[in-house]
C-alpha positions in Angstrom: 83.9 214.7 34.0 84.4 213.9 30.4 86.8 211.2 29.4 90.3 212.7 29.8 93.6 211.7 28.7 95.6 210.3 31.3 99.4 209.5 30.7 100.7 207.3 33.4 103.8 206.6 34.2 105.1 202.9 35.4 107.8 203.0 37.9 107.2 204.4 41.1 104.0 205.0 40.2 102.0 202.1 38.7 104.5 200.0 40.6 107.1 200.1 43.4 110.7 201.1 42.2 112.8 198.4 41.2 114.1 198.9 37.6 115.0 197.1 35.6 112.7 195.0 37.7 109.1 194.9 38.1 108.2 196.3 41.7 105.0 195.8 43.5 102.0 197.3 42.7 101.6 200.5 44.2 98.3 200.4 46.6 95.0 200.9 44.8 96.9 201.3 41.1 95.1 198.8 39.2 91.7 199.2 40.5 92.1 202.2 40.0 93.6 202.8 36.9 90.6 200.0 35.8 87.8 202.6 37.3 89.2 205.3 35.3 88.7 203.3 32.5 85.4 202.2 33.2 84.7 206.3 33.6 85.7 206.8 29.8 89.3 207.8 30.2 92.0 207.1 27.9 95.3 205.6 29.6 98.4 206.1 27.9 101.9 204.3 30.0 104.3 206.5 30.0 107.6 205.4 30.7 110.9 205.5 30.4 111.5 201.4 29.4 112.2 200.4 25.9 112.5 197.1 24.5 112.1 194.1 26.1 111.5 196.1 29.4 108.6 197.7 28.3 107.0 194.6 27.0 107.6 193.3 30.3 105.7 196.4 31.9 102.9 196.0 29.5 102.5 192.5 30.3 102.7 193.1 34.0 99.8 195.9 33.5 97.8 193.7 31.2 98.0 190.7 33.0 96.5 192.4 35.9 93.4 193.6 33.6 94.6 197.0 32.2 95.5 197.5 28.5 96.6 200.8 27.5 95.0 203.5 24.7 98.3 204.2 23.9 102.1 203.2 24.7 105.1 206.3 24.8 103.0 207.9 21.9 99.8 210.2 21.6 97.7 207.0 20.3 98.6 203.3 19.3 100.1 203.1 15.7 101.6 207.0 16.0 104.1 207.6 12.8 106.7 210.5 13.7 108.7 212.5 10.6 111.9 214.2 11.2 113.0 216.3 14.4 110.2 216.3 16.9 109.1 216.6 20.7 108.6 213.9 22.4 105.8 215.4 24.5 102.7 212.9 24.8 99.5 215.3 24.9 97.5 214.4 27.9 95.1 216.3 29.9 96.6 214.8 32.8 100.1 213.5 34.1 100.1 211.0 36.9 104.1 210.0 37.6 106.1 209.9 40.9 108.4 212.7 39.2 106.0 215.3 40.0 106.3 218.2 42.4 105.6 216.8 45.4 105.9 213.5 44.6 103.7 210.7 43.7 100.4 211.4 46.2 99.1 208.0 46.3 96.3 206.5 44.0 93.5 207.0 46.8 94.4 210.4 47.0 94.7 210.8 43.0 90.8 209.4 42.7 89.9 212.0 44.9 91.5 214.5 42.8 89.7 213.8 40.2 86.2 212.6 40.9 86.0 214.1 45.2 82.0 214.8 45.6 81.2 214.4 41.8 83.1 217.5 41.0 85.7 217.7 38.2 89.6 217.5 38.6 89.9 220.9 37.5 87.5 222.0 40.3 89.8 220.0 42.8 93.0 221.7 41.6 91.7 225.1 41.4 89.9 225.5 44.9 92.8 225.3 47.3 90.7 224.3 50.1 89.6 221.4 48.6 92.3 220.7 47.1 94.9 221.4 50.9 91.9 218.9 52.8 93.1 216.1 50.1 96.7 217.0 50.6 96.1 217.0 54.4 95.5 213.2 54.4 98.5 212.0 52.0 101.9 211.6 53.3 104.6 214.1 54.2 106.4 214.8 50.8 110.0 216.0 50.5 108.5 219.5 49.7 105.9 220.0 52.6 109.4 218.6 55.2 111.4 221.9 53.8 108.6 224.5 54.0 
């Protein structure tokens, strides 16, 4: 897998919820976020704080040995003119927000590196991709249907 770029968000994800606090950290998320690293990714944190609460967050992160390619913009030092989007362009989201909820960062490495094969490989064979499912927890989704 080439180095991708990852946009993670922090609470409920990275840690537990607890804003305007600082939650625990969610199982696995640093070593993991650090191996994704070490595989060539780019992380950007992507996150709802401002301020003083995001420096915080970023202090938090880097203080448990993950610095970020980029903070709430597309890469560090980003200049914006005018009316614009604030869309970050990633290859990949990782947040608790998502469909389904936040899958858990064991299950997310599997995602994206199971049996050497790509993320995109993962997402597009639903076999695969249901046997990964199969072993995270019951989402508020999977309860309806």
């Amino acid at each position: 897998m080439d180095g991708k770029i990852i946009a993670v968000d922090f609470d409920g994800t990275i840690v537990e919820h607890a804003y305007p606090e600082i939650g625990k950290e969610m199982l696995f998320a640093f070593a993991t976020l650090k191996a994704l690293q070490q595989k060539g990714h780019r992380l950007i944190l992507w996150t709802y704080r401002r301020g003083t609460l995001l420096e915080k967050a970023v202090a938090f992160c880097k203080k448990n040995g993950v610095s970020f390619y980029a903070i709430n913009e597309n890469y560090w030092g980003e200049t914006l003119d005018g009316d614009f989007s604030r869309k970050i362009n990633a290859d990949i989201f990782i947040d608790d927000r998502n469909v389904g909820g936040f899958l858990g960062w064991d299950t997310i490495w599997q995602i994206l590196h199971a049996d050497g094969k790509d993320y995109a490989h993962q997402l597009q064979n639903p076999e695969a991709h249901q046997n990964i499912r199969r072993r995270s927890k019951k989402t508020f989704w999977s309860k309806l249907y």
